[in-house]
N, C-alpha and C positions, 0 to 999 in steps of 0.2 A: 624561244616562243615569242610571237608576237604581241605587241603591247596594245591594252585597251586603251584609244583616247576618250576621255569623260571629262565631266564640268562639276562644278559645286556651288551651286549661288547661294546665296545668305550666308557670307561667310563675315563673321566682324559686324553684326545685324543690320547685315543688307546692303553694306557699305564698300563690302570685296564681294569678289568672284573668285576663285579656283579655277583651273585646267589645269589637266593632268594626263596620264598614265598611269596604267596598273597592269604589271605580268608577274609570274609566279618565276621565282628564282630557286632552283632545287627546293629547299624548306620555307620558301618564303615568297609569302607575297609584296611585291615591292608597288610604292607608287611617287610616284613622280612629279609633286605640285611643285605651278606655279600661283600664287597669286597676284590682283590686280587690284589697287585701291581706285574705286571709282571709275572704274575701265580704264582706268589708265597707271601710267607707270608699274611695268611688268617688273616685281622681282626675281631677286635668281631663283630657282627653283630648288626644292627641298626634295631629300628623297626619304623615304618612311619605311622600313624594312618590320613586316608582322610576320612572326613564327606560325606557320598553317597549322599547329597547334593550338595555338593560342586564338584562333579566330573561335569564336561560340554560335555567331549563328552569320552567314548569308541568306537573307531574303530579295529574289528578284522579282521583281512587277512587270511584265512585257504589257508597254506602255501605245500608244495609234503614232506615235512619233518619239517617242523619247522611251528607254528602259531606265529602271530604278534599281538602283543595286543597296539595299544597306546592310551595312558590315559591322559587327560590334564582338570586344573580343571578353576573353575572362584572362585576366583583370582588364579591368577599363583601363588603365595607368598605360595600353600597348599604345591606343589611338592618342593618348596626352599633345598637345602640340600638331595635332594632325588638322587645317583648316576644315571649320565647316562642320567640324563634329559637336553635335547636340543631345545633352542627356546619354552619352557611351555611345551613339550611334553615329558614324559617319553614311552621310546618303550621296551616293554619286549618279549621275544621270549620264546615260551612253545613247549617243543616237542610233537611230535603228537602222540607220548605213553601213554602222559598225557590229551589230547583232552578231552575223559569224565570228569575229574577233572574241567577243562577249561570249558566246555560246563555248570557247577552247577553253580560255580562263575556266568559265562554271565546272565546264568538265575536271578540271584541275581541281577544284575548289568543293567535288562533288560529296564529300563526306560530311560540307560543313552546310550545307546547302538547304533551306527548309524554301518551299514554295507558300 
């Protein structure tokens, strides 16, 4: 499957940025961060593996330039350590160049999916 690329801003309050990737791996949705302090100094990137069970809700927002994806799982302990995540919720932002890529994920993702 192909991977979604997406951003996370307000990571470390406002002080990092996120880029990423997100594809679903048989049971899992995997993602791919890198972070960036202050736009600069890129580190290695992390990768985050969440059991498609374990996800509780995906909400997406089709956005005039940007989509919003937020993801939050039962237990919250799955997103622990994941940048960017606020109150159980991680929110990642996909440009809408990438929307087809976006639109396979969802379909993947479709049982968890609340509009």
């Amino acid at each position: 499957m192909e991977s979604v690329p997406f951003k996370v801003s307000e990571v470390d309050g406002g002080f990092s940025e996120a880029h990423g990737s997100a594809y679903v791996d048989g049971e899992d949705l995997v993602l791919d961060i890198e972070k960036a302090f202050l736009g600069h100094f890129m580190r290695k990137s992390k990768l985050f593996r969440i059991e498609l069970t374990d996800l509780d809700t995906v909400r997406y927002k089709k956005g005039i330039r940007n989509d919003k994806l937020d993801i939050r799982t039962r237990p919250m302990e799955h997103l622990k350590g994941v940048p960017g995540v606020v109150e159980g919720t991680l929110s990642i932002v996909v440009s809408k160049k990438n929307r087809e890529q976006l639109d396979v994920l969802l379909d993947r993702l479709d049982l968890w999916r609340v509009d």
